[in-house]
C-alpha positions in Angstrom: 7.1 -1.0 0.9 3.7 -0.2 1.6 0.2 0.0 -0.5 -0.8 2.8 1.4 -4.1 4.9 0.3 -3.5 8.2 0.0 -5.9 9.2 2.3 -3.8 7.3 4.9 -0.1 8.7 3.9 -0.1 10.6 7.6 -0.8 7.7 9.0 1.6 6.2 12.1 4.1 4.3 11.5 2.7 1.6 13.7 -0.6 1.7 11.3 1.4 0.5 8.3 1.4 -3.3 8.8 -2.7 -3.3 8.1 -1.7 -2.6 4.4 -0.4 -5.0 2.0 3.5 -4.6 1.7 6.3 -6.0 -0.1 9.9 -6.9 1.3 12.7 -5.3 -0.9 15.8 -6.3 -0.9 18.3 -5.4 1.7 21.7 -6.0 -1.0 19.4 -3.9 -4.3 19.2 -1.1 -1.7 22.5 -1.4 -0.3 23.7 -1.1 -4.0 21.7 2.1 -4.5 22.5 3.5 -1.4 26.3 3.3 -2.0 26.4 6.3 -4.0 23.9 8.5 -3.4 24.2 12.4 -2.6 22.5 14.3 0.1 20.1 17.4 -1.1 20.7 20.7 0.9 18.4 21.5 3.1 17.4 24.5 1.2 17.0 22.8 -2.0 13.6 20.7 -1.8 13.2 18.7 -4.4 9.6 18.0 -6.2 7.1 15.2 -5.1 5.0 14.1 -7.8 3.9 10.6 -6.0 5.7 8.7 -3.0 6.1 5.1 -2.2 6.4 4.3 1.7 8.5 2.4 3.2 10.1 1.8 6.1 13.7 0.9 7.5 15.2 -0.4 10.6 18.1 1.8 12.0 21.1 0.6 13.4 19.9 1.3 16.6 16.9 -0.4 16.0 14.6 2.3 15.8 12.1 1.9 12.8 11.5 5.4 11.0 9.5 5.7 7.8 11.1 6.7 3.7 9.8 8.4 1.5 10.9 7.3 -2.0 10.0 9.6 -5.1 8.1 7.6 -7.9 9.1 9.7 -10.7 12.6 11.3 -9.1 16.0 9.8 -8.2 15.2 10.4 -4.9 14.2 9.8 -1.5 13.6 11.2 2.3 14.4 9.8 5.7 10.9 10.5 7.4 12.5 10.6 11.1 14.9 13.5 10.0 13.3 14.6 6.7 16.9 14.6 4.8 16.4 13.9 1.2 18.7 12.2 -0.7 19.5 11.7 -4.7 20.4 8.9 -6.5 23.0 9.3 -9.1 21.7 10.0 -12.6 23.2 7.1 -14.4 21.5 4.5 -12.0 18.0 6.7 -11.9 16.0 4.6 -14.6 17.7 1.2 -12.4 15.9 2.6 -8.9 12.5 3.5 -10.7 12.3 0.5 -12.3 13.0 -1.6 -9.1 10.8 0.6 -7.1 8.2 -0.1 -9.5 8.2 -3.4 -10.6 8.1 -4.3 -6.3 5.1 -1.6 -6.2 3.4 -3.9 -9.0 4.3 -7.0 -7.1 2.3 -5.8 -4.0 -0.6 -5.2 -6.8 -0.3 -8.8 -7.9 -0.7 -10.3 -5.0 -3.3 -8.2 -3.5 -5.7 -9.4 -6.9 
């Protein structure tokens, strides 16, 4: 996870490491990930504010995520599939996402 400006959310992918950045944890994600639901095409859901991230494919390829600050969601940036977390573990993946975001803020002081 990134502290990205939001004058630099188009930036490259490659540009990403100049901002300060968190680790999250692979197993918390893993966790969340288990059970969440991909959004139809069709249905786009609503950004109010985005945390970025990134992720390293199986195949190694590193591709950019999109994770909602106010939804239960998020969006693989290489395919732009969104997908939902279930609503019983929404205020859980806010809160983590959060609480890391303010961790970044922290340590950047």
């Amino acid at each position: 996870m990134y502290d990205v400006p939001r004058i630099h959310y188009n930036s490259p992918i490659d540009s990403l490491s100049q901002f300060d950045s968190v680790r999250l944890s692979l197993q918390t994600l893993q966790q969340f990930f288990s059970s969440v639901t991909k959004i139809p095409k069709e249905i786009r859901p609503y950004w109010e504010g985005v945390y970025i991230c990134t992720a390293q494919t199986e195949t190694g390829q590193r591709i950019e995520v999109y994770v909602s600050t106010f939804g239960g969601f998020f969006m693989n940036g290489n395919t732009m599939d969104c997908y939902e977390i279930p609503d019983e573990r929404k205020e859980d993946w806010q809160k983590y996402f959060k609480d890391e975001w303010m961790s970044i803020k922290r340590a950047s002081r």
